[in-house]
N, C-alpha and C positions, 0 to 999 in steps of 0.2 A: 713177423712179430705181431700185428694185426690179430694174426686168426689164430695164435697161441694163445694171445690176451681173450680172446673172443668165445673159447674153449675151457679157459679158466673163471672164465664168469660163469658158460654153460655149470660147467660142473660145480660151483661156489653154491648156486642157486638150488641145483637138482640135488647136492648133499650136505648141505652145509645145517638146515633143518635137520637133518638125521641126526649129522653128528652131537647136535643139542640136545636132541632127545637120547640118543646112550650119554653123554654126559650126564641130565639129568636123571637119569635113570640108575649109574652107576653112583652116583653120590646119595641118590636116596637107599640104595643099597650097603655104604658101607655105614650110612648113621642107623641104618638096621642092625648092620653089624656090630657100631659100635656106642650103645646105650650112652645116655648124660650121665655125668657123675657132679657129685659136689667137693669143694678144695675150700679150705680154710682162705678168706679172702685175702689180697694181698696186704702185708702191711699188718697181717695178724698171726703173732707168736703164737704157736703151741707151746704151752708149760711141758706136753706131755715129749716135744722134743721130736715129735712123729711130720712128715711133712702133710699127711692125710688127714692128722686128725688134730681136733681144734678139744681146747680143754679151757674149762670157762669155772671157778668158784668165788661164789657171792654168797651173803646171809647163811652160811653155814652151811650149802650146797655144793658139793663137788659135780660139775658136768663133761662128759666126752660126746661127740659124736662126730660122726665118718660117715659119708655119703661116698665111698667108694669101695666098701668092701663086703660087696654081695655076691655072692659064691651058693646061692644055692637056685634052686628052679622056681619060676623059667629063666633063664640066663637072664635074658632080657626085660627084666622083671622092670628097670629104670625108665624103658619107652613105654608104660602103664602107668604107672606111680614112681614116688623119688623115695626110695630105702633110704632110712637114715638108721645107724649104728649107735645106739645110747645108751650110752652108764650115769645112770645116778647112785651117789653117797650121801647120804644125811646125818647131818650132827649139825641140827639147828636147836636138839634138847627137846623137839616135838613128832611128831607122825604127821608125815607126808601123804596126802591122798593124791595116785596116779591113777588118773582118768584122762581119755584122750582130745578131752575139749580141752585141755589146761597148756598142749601143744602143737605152736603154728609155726608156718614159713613165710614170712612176709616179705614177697618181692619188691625190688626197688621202682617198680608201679605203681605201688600203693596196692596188689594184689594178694591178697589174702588165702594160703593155702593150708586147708585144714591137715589133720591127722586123722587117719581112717581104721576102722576098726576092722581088725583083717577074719570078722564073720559075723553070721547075724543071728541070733539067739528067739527062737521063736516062743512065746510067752506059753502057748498051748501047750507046746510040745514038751513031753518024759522026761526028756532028755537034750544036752545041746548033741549036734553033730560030728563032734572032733571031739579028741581026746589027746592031749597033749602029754608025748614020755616023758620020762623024769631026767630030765638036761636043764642047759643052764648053767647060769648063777645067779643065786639067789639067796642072800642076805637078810634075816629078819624083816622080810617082805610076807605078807599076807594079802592075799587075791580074794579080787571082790567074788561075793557068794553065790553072784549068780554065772562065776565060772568055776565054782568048786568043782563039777565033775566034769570038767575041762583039764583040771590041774589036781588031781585026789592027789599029789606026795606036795602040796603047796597047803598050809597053815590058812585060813579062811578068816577075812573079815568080816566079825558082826556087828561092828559099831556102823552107824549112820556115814552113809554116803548119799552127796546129792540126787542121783541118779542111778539110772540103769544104764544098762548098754548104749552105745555111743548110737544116736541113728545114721548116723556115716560109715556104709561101709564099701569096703573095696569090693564086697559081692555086686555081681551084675556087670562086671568090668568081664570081657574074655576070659576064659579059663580059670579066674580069680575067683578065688585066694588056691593056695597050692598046700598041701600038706607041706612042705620046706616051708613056707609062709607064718604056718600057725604054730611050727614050734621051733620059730624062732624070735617070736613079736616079745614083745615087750607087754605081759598081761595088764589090765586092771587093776589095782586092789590099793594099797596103803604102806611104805615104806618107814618102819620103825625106826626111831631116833637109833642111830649106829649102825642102821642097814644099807645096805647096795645091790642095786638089780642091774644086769643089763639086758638088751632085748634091741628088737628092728623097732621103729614106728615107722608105719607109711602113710607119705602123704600124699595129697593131690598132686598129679601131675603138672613139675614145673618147667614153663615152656621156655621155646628159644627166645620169645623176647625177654627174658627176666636173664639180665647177666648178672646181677647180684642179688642173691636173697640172704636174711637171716631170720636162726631158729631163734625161737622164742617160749620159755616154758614160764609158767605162771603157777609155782607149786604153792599149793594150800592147806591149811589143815583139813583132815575129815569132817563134813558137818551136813545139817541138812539144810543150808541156805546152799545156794549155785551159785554166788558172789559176794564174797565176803569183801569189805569197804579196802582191805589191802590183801595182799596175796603176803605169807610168809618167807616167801622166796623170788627173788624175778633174776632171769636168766637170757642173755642172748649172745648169742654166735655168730657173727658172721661169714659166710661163703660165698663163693664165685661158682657159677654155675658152668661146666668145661662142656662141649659139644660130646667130647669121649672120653671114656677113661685114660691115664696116661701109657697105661699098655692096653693092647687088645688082649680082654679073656684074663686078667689077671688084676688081682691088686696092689696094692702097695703092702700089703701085710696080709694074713689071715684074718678072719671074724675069729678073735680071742673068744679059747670059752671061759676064761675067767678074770675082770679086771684088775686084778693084781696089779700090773703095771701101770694103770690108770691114775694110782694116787699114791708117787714115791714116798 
């Protein structure tokens, strides 16, 4: 009994370190495998009746978003940036300026995670780099002018906006942005009274210590101030931030290509 016991320490000690290291090693493998996603937090109705997606209207703003239904490349686009799924509807009786400063995720940290602009428009250059097909939905929305030839079948705004291009962008992250990426974001521009766009915004990547974050939009008129003393709309969401999707590889619905069902 002795030299059984004595054999079982040998080997505890000569393997037991191993076996730590394939466990750690297989578990960083399968949160490879299986990206963060985001879930409407607990304790918060969906109006839209979806267990994925949270539906939020205030001051004349209808809002959807899902942080689980990314389906295009790179799969694992979630261990980079956090995809969020968003429709906006407006009937507050004025024009919406959608710019990607106006959209945060504010962890329960107190960490603050921006919205990234999924490329970078270089001021010199002819031309931007991408050109986005005519997909979507897209509702008496008008795209800011310095992505008209990004979007030629999208209607162009020339009224006054605060800014240019966002300088946060997801370029300089690996392999970022992805052609799937840019035509499916959520552009730019100014959403007319009785318009609806929807689109991806991505944002900074939110990490394992944040188990609850909320989005947050701050929609404003077009103008050429950057902060105007009230926002026309304020909007938040809250979500639970999951380790994985609830399936591997799949979501709980498709990326709708048109929100119809967004606003019975």
């Amino acid at each position: 009994m002795g030299q059984r016991s004595t054999n079982h320490l040998e080997r505890q000690a000569r393997y037991g370190p191993l076996w730590c290291l394939i466990w750690l090693l297989l578990a960083g493998l399968f949160s490879c495998a299986n990206p963060p996603a985001l879930m409407p937090a607990s304790g918060y109705t969906s109006t839209a009746g979806r267990r994925s997606l949270a539906a939020e209207s205030r001051d004349g703003v209808a809002v959807t978003a899902d942080g689980s239904v990314w389906d295009g490349s790179p799969e694992r686009l979630a261990t980079e940036v956090t995809p969020l799924w968003v429709t906006l509807h407006n009937a507050t009786g004025r024009p919406l300026r959608i710019q990607y400063d106006e959209f945060t995720l504010r962890g329960a940290s107190g960490a603050s995670y921006a919205a990234l602009a999924p490329y970078v428009l270089e001021a010199s250059a002819l031309k931007p780099v991408f050109r986005v097909p005519d997909g979507g939905y897209f509702d008496k929305f008008r795209v800011a002018a310095y992505l008209a030839w990004s979007y030629p079948w999208l209607p162009v705004w020339e009224g006054p906006l605060p800014h240019g291009p966002s300088a946060r962008s997801v370029v300089g992250q690996p392999s970022l942005p992805t052609a799937s990426m840019l035509d499916r974001a959520l552009p730019e521009g100014v959403l007319e009274d009785g318009g609806t766009a929807s689109g991806y915004l991505y944002f900074q990547k939110v990490g394992a210590k944040e188990k609850t974050v909320t989005f947050q939009a701050e929609l404003q008129e077009p103008s050429q101030a950057q902060q105007p003393a009230q926002p026309l709309a304020s909007i938040d969401i809250p979500f639970r931030r999951l380790a994985h999707p609830l399936r591997p590889n799949a979501s709980l619905y498709a990326t709708p290509p048109r929100p119809g069902w967004s606003f019975p």
